[in-house]
N, CA, C and O of each residue as an XYZ file, in Angstrom:
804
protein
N       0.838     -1.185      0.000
C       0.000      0.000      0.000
C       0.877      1.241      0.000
O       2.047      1.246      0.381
N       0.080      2.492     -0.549
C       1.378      3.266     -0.334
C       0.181      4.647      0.441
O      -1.011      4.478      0.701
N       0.989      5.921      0.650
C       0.965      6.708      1.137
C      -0.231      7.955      0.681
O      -0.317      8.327     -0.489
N      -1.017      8.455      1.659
C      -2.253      9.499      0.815
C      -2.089     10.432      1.676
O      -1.101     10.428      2.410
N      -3.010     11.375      1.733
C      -3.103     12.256      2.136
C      -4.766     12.362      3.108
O      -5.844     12.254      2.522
N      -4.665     12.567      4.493
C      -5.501     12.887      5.291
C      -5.785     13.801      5.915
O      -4.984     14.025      6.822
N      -6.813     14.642      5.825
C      -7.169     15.858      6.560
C      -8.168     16.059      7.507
O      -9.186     16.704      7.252
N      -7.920     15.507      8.668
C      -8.398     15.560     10.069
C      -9.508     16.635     10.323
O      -9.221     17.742      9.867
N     -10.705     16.538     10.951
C     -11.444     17.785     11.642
C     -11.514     18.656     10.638
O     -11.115     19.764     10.998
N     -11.864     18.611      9.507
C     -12.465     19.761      8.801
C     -13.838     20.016      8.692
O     -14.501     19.389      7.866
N     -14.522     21.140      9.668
C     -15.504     21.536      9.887
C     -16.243     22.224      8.760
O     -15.833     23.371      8.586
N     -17.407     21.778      7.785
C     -17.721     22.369      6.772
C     -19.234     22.480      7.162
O     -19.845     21.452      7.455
N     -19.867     23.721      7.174
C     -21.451     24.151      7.318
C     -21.892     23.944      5.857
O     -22.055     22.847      5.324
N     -22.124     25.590      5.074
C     -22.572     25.185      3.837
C     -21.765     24.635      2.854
O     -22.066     23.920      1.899
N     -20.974     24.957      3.129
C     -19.999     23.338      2.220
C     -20.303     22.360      2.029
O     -20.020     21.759      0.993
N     -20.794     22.021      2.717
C     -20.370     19.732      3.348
C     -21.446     19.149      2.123
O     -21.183     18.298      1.274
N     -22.568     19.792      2.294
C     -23.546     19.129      0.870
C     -23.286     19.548     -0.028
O     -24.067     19.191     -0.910
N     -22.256     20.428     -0.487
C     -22.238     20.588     -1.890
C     -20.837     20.351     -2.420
O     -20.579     20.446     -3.620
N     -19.941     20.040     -1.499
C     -19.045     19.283     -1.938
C     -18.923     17.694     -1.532
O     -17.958     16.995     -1.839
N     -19.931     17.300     -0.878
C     -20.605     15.884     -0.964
C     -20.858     15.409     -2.120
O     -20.433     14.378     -2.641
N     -21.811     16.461     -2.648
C     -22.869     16.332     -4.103
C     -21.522     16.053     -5.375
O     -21.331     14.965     -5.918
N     -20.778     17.220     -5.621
C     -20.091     17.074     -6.387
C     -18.945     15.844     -6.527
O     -18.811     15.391     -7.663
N     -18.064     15.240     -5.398
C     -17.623     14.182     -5.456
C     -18.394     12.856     -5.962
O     -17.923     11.950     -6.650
N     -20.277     13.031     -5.216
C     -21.067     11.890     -6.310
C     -20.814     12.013     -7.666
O     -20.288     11.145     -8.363
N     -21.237     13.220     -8.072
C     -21.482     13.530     -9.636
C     -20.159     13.511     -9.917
O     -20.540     13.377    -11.080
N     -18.955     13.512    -10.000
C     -17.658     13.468    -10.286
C     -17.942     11.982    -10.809
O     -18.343     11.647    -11.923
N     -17.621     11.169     -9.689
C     -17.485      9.585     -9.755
C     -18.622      8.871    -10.913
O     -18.413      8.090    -11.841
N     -19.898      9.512    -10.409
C     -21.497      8.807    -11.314
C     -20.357      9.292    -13.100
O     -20.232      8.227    -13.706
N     -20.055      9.786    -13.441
C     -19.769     10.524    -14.346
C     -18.617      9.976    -15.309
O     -18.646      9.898    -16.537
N     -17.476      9.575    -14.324
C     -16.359      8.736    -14.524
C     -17.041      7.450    -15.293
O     -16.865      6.905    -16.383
N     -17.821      7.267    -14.281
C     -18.346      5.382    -14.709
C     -19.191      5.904    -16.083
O     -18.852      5.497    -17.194
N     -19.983      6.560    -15.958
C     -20.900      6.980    -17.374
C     -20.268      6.994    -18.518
O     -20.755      6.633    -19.589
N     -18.548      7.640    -18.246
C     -17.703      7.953    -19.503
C     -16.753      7.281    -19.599
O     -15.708      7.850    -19.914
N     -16.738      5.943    -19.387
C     -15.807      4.417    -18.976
C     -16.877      3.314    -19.541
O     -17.496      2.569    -18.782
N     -17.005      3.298    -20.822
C     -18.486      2.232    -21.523
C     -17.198      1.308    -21.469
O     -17.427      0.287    -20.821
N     -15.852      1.387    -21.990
C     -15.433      0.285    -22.203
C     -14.813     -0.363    -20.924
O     -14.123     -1.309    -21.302
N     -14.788     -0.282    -20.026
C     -14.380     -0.960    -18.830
C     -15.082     -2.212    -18.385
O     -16.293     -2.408    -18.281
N     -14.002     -3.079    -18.127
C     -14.855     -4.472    -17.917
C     -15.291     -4.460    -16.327
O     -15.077     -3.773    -15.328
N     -16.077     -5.707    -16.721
C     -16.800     -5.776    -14.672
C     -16.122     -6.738    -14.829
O     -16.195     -7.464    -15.820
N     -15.168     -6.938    -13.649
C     -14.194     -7.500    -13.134
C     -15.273     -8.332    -11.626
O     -15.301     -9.398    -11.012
N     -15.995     -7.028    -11.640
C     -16.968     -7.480    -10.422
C     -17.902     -8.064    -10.832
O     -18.874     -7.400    -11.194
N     -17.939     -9.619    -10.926
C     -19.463    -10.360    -11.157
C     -19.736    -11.371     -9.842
O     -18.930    -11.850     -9.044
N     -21.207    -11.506     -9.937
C     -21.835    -12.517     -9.238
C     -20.588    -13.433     -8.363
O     -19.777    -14.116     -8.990
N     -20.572    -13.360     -7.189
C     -20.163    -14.494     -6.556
C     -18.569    -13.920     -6.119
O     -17.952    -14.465     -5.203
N     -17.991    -12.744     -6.903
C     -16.421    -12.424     -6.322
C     -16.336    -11.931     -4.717
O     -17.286    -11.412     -4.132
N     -15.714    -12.053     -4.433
C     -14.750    -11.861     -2.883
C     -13.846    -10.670     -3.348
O     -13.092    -10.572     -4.316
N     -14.127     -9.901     -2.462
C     -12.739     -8.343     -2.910
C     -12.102     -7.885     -1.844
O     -12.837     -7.174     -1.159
N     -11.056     -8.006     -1.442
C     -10.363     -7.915     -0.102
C      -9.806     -6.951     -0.697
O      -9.302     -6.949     -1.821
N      -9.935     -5.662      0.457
C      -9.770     -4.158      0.004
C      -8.646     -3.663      0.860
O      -8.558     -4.417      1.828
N      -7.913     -2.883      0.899
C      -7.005     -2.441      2.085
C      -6.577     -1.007      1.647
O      -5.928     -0.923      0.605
N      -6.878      0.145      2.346
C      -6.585      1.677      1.752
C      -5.648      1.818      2.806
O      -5.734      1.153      3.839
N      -4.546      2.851      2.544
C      -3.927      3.316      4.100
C      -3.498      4.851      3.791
O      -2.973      5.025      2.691
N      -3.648      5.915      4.577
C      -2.901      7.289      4.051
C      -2.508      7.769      5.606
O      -3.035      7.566      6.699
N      -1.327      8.504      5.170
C      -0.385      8.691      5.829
C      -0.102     10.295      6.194
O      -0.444     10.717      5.090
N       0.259     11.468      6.905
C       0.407     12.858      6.871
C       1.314     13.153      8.170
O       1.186     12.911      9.370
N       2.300     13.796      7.366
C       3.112     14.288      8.498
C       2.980     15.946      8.055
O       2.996     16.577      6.998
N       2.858     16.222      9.342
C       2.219     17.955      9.397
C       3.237     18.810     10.534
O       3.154     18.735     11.760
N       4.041     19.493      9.874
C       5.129     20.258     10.659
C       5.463     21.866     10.316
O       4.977     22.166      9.225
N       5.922     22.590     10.738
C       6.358     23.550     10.891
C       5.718     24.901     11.945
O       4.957     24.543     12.844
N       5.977     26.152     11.842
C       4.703     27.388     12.572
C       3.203     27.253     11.946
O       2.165     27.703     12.431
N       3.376     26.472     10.672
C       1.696     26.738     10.261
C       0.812     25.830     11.680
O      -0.331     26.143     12.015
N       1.605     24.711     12.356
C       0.709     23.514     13.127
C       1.719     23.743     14.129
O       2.286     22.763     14.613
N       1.997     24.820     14.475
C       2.594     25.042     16.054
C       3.679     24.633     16.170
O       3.650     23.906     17.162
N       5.035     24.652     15.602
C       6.203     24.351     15.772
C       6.230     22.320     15.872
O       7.258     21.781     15.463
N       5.349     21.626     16.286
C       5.411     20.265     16.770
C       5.014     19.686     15.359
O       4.475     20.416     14.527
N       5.293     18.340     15.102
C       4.836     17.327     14.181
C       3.836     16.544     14.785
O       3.728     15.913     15.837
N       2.872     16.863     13.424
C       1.661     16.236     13.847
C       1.331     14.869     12.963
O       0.911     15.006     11.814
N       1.452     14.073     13.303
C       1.487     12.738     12.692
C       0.458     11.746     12.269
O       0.694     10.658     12.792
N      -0.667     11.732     11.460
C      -1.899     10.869     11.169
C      -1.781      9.541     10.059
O      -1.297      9.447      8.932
N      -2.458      8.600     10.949
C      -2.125      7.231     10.270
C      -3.662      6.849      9.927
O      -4.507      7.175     10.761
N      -3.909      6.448      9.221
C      -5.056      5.385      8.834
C      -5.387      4.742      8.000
O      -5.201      5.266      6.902
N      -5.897      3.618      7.976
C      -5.975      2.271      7.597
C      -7.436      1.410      7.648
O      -8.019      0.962      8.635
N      -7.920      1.326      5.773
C      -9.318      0.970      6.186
C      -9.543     -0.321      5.272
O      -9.998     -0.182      4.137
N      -9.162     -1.791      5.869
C      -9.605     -3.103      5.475
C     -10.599     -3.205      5.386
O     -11.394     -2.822      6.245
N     -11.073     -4.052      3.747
C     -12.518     -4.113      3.599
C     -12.853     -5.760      3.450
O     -11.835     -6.445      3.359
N     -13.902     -6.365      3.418
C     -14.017     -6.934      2.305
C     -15.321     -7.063      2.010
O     -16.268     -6.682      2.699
N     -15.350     -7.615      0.959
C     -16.663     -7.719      0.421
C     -17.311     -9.105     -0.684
O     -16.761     -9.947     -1.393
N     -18.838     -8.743     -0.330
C     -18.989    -10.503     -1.511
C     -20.090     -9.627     -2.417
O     -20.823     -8.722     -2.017
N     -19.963    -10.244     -3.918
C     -20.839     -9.781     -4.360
C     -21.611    -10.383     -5.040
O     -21.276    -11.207     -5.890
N     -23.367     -9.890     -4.623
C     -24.434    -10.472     -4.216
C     -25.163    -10.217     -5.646
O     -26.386    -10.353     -5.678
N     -24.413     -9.825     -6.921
C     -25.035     -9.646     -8.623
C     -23.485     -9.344     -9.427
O     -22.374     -9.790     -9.138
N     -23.726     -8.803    -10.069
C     -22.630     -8.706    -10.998
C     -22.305     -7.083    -10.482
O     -23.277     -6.526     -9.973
N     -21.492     -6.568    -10.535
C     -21.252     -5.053     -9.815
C     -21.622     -4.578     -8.775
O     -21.703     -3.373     -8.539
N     -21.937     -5.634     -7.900
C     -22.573     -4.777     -6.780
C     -22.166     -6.207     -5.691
O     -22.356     -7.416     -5.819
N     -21.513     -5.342     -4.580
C     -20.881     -6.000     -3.291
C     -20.946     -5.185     -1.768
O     -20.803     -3.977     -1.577
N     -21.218     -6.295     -0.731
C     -22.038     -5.659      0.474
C     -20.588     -6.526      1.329
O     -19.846     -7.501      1.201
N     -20.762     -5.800      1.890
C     -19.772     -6.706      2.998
C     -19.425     -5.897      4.503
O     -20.301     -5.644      5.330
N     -18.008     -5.561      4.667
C     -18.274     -4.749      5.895
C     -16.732     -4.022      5.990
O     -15.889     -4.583      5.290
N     -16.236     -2.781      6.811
C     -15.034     -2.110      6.936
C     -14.704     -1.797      8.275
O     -15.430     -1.381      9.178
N     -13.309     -2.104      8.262
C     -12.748     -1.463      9.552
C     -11.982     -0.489      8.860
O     -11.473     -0.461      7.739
N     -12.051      0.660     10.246
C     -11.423      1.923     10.253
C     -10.776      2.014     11.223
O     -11.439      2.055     12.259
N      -9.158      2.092     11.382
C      -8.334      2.423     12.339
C      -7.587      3.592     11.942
O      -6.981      3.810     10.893
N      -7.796      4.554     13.330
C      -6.419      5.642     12.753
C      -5.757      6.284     14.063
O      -6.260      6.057     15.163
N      -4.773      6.982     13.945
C      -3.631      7.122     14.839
C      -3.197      8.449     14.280
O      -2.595      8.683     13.232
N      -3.821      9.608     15.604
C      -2.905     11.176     15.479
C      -2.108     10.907     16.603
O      -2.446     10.121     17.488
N      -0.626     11.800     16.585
C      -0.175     12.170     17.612
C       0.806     13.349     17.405
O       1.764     13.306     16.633
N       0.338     14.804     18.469
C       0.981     15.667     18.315
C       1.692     16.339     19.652
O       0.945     16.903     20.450
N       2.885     16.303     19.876
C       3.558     16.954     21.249
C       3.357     15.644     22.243
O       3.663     14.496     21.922
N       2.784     16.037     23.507
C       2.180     14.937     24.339
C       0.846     14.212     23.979
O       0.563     13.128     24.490
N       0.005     14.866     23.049
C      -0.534     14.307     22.792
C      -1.216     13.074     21.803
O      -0.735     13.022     20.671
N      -2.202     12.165     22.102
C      -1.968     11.057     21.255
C      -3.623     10.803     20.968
O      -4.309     11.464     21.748
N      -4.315     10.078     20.121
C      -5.389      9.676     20.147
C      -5.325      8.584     19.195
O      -4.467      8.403     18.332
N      -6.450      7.808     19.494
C      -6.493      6.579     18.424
C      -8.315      6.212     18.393
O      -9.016      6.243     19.404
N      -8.830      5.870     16.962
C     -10.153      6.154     16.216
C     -10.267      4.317     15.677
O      -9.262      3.822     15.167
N     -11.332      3.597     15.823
C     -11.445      2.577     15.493
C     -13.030      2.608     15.570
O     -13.651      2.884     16.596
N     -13.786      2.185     13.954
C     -14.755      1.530     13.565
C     -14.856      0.406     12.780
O     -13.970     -0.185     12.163
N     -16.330      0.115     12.894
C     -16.562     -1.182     11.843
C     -17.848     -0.869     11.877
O     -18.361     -0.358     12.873
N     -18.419     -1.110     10.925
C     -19.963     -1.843     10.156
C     -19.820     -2.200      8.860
O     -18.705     -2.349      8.358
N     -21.069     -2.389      8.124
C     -21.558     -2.440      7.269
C     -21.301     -1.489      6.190
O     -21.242     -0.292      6.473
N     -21.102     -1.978      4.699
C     -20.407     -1.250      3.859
C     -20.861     -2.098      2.392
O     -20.980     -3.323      2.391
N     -21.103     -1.203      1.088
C     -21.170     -1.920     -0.307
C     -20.642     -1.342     -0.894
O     -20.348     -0.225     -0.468
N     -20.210     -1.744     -2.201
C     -19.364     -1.167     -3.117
C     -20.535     -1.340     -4.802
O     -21.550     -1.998     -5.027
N     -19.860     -0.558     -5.489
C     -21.326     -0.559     -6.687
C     -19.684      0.098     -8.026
O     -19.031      1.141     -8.053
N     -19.651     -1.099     -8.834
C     -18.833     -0.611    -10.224
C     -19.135     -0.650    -11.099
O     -19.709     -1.613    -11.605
N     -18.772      0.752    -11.816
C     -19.363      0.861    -13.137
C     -18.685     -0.124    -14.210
O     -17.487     -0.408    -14.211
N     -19.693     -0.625    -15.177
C     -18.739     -1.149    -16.388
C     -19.570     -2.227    -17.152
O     -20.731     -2.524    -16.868
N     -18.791     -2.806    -18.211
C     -19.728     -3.641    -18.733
C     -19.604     -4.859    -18.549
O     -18.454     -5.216    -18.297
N     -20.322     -5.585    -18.579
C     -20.571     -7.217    -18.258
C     -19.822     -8.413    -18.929
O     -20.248     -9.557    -19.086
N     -18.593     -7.887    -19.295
C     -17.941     -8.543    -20.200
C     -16.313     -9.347    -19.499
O     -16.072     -9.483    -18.299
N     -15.726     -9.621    -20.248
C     -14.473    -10.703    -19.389
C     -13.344     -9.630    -19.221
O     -12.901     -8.746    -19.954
N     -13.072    -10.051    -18.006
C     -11.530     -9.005    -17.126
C     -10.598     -9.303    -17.776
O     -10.510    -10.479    -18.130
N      -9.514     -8.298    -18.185
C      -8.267     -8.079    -18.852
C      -7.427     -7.530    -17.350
O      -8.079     -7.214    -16.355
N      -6.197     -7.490    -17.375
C      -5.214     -6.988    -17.105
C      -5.122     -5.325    -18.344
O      -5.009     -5.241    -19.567
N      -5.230     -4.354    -17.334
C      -5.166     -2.593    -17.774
C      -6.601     -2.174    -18.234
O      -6.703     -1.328    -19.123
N      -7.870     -2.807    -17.589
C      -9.112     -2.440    -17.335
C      -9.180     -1.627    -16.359
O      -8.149     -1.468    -15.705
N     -10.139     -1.039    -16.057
C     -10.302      0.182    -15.059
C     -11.408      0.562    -14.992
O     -11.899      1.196    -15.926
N     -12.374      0.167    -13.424
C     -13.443      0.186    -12.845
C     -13.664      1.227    -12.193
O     -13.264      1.154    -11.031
N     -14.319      2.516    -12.582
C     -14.785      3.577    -11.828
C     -15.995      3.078    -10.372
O     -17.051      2.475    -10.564
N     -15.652      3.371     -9.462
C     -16.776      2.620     -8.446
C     -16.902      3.776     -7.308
O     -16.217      4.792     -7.196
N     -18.240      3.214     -6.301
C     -18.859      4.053     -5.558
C     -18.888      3.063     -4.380
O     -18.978      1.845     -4.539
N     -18.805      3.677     -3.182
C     -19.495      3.247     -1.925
C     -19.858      3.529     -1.045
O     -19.602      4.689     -0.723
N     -20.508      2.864     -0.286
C     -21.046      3.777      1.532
C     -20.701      2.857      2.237
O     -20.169      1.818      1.846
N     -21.044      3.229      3.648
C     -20.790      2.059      4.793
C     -21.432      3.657      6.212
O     -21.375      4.886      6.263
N     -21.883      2.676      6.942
C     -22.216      2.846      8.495
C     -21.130      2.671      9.378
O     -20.389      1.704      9.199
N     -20.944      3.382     10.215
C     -19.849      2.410     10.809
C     -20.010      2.989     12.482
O     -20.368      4.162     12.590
N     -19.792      2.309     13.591
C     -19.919      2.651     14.789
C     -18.525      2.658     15.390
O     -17.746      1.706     15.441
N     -18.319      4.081     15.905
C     -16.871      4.303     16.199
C     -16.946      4.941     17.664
O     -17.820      5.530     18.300
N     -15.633      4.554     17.901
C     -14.910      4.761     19.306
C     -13.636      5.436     19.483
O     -12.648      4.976     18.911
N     -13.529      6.650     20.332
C     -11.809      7.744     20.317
C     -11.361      7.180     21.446
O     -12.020      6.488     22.222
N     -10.526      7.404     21.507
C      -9.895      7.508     22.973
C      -8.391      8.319     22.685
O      -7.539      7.832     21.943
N      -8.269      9.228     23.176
C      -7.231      9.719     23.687
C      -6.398     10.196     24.990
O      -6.848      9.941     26.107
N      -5.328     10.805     24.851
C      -4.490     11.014     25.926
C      -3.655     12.142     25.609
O      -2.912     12.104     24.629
N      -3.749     13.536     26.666
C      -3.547     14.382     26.489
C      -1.874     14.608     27.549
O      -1.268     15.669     27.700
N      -1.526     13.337     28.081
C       0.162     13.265     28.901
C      -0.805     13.479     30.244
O      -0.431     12.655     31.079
N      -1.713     14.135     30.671
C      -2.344     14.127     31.988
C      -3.485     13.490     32.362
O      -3.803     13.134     33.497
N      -4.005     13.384     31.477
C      -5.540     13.020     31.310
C      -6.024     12.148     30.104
O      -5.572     12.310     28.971
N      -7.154     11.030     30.481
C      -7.431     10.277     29.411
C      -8.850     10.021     29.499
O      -9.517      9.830     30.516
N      -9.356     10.051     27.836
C     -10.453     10.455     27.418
C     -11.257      9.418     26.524
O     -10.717      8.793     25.611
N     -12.709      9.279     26.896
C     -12.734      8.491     25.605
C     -13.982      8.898     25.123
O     -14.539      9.714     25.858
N     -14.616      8.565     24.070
C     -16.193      9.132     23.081
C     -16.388      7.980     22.587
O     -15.719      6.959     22.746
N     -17.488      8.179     21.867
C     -18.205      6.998     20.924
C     -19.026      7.685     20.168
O     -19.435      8.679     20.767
N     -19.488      7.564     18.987
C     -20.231      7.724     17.820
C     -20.478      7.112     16.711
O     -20.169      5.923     16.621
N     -20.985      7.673     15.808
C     -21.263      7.104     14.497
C     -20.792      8.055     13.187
O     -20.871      9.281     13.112
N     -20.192      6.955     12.009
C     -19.434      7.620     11.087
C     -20.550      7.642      9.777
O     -21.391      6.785     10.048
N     -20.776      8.084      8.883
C     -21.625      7.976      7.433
C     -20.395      7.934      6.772
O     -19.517      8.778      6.952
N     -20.294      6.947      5.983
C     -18.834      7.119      4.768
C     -19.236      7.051      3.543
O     -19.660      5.933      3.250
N     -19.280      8.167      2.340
C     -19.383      7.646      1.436
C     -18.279      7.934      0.238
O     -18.290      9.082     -0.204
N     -17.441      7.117     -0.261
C     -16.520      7.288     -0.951
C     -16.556      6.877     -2.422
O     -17.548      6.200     -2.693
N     -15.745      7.110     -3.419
C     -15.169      6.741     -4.884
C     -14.079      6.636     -5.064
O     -13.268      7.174     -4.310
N     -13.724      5.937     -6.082
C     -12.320      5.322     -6.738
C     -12.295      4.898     -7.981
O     -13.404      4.795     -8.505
N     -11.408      4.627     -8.600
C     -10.724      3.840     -9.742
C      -9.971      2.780     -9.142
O      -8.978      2.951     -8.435
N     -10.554      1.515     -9.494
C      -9.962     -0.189     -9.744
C      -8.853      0.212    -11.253
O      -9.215      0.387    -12.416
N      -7.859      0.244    -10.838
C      -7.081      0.207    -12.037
C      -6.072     -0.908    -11.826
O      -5.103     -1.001    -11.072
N      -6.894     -2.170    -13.217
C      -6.087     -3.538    -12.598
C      -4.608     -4.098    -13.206
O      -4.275     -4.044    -14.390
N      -3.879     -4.601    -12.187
C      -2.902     -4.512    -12.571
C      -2.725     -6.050    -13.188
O      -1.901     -6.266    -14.077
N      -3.350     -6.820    -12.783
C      -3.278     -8.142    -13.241
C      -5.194     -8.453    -12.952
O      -5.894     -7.671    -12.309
N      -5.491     -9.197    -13.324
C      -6.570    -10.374    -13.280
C      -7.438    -10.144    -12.049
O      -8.634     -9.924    -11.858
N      -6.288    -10.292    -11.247
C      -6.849    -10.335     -9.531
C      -6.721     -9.603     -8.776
O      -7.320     -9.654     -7.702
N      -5.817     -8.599     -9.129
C      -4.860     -7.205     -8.159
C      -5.399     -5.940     -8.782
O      -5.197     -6.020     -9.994
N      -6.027     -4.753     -8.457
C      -6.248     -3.699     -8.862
C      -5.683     -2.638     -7.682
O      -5.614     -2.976     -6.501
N      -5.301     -1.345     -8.155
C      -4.467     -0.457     -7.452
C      -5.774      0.543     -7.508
O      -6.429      0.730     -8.534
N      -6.039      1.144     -6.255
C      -7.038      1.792     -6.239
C      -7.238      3.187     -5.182
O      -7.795      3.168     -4.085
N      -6.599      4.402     -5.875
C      -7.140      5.311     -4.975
C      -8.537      5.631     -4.809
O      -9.517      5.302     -5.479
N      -8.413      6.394     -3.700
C     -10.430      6.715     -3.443
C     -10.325      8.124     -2.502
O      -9.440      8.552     -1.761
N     -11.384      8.528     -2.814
C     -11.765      9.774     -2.027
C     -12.976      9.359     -0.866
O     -14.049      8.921     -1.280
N     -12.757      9.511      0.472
C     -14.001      9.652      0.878
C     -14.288     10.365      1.914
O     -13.469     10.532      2.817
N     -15.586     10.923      1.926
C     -16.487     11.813      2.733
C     -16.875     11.375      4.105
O     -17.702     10.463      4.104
N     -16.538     11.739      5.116
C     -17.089     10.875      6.415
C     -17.639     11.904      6.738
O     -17.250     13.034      6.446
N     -18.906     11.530      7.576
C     -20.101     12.686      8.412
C     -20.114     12.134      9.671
O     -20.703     11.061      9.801
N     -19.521     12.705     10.745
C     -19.506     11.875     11.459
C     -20.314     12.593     13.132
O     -20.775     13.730     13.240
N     -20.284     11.882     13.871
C     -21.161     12.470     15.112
C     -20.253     11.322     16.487
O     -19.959     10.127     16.458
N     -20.061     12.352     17.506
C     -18.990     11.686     18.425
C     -20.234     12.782     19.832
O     -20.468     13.991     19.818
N     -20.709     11.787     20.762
C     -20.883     12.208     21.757
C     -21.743     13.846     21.377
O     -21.456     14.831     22.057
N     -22.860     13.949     20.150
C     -23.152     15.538     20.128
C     -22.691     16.203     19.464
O     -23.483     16.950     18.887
N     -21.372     16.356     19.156
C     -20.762     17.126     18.112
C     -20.618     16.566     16.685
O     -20.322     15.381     16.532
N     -20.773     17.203     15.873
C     -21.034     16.416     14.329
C     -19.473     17.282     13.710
O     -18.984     18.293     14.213
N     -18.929     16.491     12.461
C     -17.762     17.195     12.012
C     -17.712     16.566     11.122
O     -18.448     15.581     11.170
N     -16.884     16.737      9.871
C     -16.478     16.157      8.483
C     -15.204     16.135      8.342
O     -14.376     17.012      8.589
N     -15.010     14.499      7.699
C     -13.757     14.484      7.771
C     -13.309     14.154      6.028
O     -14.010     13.161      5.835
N     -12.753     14.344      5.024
C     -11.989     14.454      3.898
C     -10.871     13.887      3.735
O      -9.793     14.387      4.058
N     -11.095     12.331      3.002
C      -9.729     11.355      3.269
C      -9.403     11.007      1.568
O     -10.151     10.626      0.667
N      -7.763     11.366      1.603
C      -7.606     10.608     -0.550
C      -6.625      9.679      0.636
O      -5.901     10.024      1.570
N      -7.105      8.083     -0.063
C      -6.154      7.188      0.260
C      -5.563      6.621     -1.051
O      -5.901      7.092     -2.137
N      -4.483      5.384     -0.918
C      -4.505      4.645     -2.117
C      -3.945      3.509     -1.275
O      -3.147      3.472     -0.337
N      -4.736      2.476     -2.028
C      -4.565      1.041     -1.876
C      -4.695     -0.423     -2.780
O      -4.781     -0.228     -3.992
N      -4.716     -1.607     -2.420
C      -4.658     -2.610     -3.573
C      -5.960     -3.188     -3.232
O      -6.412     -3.310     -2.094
N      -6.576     -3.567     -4.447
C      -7.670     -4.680     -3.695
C      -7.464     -6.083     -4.549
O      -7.186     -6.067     -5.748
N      -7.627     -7.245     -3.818
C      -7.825     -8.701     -4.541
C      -8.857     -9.052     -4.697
O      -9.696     -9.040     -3.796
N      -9.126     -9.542     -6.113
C     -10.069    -10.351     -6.614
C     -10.451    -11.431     -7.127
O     -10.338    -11.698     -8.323
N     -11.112    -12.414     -5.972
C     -11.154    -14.094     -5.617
C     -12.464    -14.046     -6.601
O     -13.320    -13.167     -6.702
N     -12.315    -15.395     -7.347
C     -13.265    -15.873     -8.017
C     -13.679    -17.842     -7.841
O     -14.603    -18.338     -8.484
């Protein structure tokens, strides 16, 4: 897996739905203008997903200290028609800045939906795709004096390109949108990862 870019706590009011909206219509759009892309995804595949992005954040802009964010979101999934797969995701992630440290872990329910046509997988095909997932999450941090913990719920809905590298292996960045709610407070979070996914037949 290699390295993305994550941007923590970004609070968006009239933003958040309309740059929600546009990342749909981005992706719906991709797949619309991708007729020749094969479904790699039919009836009955297994897709073991793994994203991870990485951010090291330093200098006076973030307070003289390095601020360090890890996360990592294993999927998998079965699919229950030809392009379309339900399965479930974990979400683990890891800030730590100065003394302080926190660590973010969910799971639920999650599908994936790819555009393309119904025809046989090549090696240098490329699946524009969409997904959501629920997920019930838990913080806990530690501030060097004091330790804290929350619970909430995440809305994820993300897109990508399956760009396959062989048969069974596709390299796949994705963008996704989290809405999330911790103990009352609601916030948005804005994640580009890139990762590999396998595809069992």
């Amino acid at each position: 897996m290699s390295g993305g870019l994550t941007i923590k706590n970004v609070r968006i009011k009239n933003m958040k739905w309309r740059t929600l909206l546009l990342g749909i219509v981005t992706v719906a759009v991709l797949g619309l203008c991708t007729p020749q892309a094969d479904a790699h995804v039919q009836k009955k595949t297994w897709i073991l997903q793994g994203n991870a992005s990485f951010s090291s954040l330093s200098g006076d802009l973030h307070g003289n200290e390095t601020q360090t964010v890890i996360t990592l979101n294993p999927t998998i999934h079965y699919a229950v028609m030809d392009n379309l797969a339900v399965g479930g995701i974990l979400e683990l992630a890891s800030s730590s800045v100065g003394d302080y440290s926190s660590l973010w872990l969910g799971i639920g329910p999650s599908a994936r939906y790819f555009f393309g046509k119904d025809t046989d997988k090549h090696m240098g095909s490329v699946n524009p795709y969409v997904g959501a997932a629920v997920l019930l999450k838990s913080q806990s941090w530690d501030t060097g004096n004091q330790e804290h913990d929350q619970s909430g719920s995440t809305i994820q809905l993300a897109g990508g390109l399956a760009f396959y590298l062989s048969n069974t292996v596709a390299l796949t960045p994705e963008l996704s949108v989290n809405l999330e709610s911790m103990d009352g407070e609601s916030g948005t979070t804005i994640m580009l990862g890139v990762g590999l996914a396998g595809f069992l037949h």
